[in-house]
N, C-alpha and C positions, 0 to 999 in steps of 0.2 A: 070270290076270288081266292085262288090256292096262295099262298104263298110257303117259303122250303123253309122248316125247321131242321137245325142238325141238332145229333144227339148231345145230351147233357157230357162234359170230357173234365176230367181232371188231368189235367196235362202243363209240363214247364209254362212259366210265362214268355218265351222265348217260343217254342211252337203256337201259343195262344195269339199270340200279336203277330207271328206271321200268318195263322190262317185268317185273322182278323180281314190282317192288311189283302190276299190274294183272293176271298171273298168281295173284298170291295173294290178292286181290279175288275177281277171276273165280270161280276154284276152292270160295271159300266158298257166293259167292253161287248157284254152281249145282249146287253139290254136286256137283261131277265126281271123276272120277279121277285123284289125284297127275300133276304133269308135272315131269319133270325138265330142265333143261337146263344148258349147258357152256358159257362163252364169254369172252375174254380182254376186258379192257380196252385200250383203245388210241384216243388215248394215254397213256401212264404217267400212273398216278391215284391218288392218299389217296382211300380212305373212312375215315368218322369214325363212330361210334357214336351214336345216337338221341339218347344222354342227357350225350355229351362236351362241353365247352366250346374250340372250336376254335383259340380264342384262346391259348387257355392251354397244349394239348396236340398244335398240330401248327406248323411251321413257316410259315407262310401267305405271309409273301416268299419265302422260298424256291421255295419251289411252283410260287409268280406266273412267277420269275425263269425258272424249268428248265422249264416249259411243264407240268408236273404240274398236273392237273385235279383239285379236292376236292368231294365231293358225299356229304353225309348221308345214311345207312340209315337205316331205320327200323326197321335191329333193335339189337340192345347191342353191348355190348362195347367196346373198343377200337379205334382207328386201325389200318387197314393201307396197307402201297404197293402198291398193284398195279401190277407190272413184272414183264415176265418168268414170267408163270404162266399159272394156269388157274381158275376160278371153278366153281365147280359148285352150282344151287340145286335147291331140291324144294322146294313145296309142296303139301301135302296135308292134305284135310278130316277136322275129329275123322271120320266113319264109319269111316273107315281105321285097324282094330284091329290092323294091323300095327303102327304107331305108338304109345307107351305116352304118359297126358295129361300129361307132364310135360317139362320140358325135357333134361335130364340124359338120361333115358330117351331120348328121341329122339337127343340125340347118339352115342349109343351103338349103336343101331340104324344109322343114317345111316355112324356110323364104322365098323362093320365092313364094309358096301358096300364102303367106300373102301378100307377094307386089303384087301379080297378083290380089288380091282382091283389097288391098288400090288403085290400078288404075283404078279400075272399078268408084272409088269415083271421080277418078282425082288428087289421089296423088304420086304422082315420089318418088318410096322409096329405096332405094341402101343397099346392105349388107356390114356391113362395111366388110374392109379389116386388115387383118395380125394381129397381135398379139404382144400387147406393155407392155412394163414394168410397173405397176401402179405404183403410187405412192402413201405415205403411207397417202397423205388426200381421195387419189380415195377407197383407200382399205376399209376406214372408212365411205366409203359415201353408199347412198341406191344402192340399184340395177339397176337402173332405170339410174344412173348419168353415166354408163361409159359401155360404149357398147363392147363387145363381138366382138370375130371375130363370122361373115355370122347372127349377128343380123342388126337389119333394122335400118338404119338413113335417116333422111328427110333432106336435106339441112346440113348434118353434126351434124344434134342434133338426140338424138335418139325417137322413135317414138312407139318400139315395144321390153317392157324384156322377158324374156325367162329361164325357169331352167329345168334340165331333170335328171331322174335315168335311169340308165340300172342297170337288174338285169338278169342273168344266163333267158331266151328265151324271152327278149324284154325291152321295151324302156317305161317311158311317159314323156312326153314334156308338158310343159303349160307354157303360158305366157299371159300378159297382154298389151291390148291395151290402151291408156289415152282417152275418148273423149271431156275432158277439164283438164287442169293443172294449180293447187295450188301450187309455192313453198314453200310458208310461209307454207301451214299447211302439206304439207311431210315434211321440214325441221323440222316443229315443232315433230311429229310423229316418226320420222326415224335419226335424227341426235341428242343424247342427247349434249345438253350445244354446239349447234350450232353458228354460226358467221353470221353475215350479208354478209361475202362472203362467204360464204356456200351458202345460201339462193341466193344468183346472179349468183353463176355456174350452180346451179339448172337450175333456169331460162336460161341460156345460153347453157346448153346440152342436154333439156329434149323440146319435141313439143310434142301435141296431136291433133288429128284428127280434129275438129270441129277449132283449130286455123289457120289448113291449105286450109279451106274452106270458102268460100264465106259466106253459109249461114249453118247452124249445120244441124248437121243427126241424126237419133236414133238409138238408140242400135236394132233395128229391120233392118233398112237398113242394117247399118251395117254387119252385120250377115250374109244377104242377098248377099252381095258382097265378103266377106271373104270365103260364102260357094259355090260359084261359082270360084273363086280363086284355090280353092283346087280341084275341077272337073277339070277344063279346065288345070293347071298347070300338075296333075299326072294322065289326062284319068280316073278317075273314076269317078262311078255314086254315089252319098252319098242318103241313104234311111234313112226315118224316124224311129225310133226305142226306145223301152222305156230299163230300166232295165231289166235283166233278175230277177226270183227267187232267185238265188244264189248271185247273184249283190246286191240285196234288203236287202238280208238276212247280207251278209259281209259289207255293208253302215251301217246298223243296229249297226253292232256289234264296228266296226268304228269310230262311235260318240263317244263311249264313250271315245276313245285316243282323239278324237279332240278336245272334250270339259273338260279337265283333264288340268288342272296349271302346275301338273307332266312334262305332257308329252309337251304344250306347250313350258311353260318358264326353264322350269328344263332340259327337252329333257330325261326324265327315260323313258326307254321301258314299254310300254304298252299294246301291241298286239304283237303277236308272228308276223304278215306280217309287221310290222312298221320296 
């Protein structure tokens, strides 16, 4: 089975999460076949969670002050920084019985891709197991700090976030790989009026790729092993592929929710598909 790979993009996170979002439009609406794709943020960028209050849980001067760009998903979870990584998203239609209808289940599927890639590098990466009580410092902490059941941990730190929407005929999933880790500047970014042991748990539950390696890799290798990960783990072929017209056209329309303060830090609807 083919499924459409688009090309690797460094692009704002404000075009990044609209083509997110009008790939997973598309996808439902025409019933096609999963498309994956790969692409960093730049410049350094918070996203925040559907259902966060950004006021509350992300540094918003700060941000302003360091040139960090913040822009609302439309999936859950938690705040991350994108700096220094990689993104990787998939969506695909409930037909696709490779995917189980649940979310957990999909994370799980989706994560072994990923560890079958990170071992292509040389990294040993586990999903964690079960599902435990947070506590109300983890609740407040980034996304990044406290791993998910069938998310990836390296050694018991986590290594790979994850947030997903299901809507009425499908799924998309994206997350973020680290290929270097800052705590001081996510504490500083994601934890307002932070502690110095904030900033040490950081550091003690958070690894990134290039730390668990001899010598560093590029976000091109990378890419390169993650998109073999996902052949070899689910039998499929992944082809190159751009935008569709309609994809182009609903990106287009897209931006404007993404780059809108509304829609960011407010969370006011702004597209009828948001």
């Amino acid at each position: 089975m083919a499924w459409r790979l688009l090309d690797f993009q460094y692009c704002n996170i404000f075009e990044n999460m609209a083509v997110d979002e009008a790939i997973f439009h598309e996808t439902i609406k025409s019933k096609k076949h999963p498309t994956i794709r790969f692409y960093v943020s730049n410049p350094a960028a918070v996203s925040i969670g559907y259902f966060q209050d950004a006021k509350k849980e992300i540094n918003i001067e700060k941000c302003r002050r360091e040139g960090i760009d913040i822009a609302r998903r439309i999936t859950g979870g938690r705040a991350v920084l994108h700096c220094n990584e990689i993104t990787y998203c998939v969506a695909a239609g409930e037909q696709e019985k490779i995917f189980p209808a649940d979310i957990s289940g999909t994370y799980s599927v989706i994560s072994k891709c990923i560890a079958r890639g990170l071992s292509e590098l040389g990294i040993k990466a586990d999903l964690a197991e079960g599902i435990r009580v947070q506590t109300k410092e983890e609740m407040n902490s980034c996304c990044f700090a406290v791993p998910s059941k069938n998310e990836l941990l390296v050694g018991g730190r986590k290594i790979c976030g994850s947030a997903q929407v299901r809507r009425r005929g499908g799924f998309l999933q994206h997350g973020l790989l680290l290929l270097t880790f800052n705590p001081e500047k996510t504490a500083g970014s994601l934890l307002p009026g932070r502690t110095p042991e904030q900033v040490d748990d950081l550091r003690k539950s958070i690894t990134a790729i290039n730390e668990q390696l001899p010598s560093a890799v590029d976000e091109q290798e990378i890419c390169s092993k993650l998109k073999k990960g996902f052949m070899e783990e689910l039998g499929i072929e992944l082809v190159s592929g751009t935008l569709t017209p309609a994809e182009e056209t609903l990106k287009k329309e897209l931006m404007k929710k993404y780059t809108d303060v509304n829609w960011n830090i407010e969370r006011k609807k702004y597209f009828k598909t948001g």
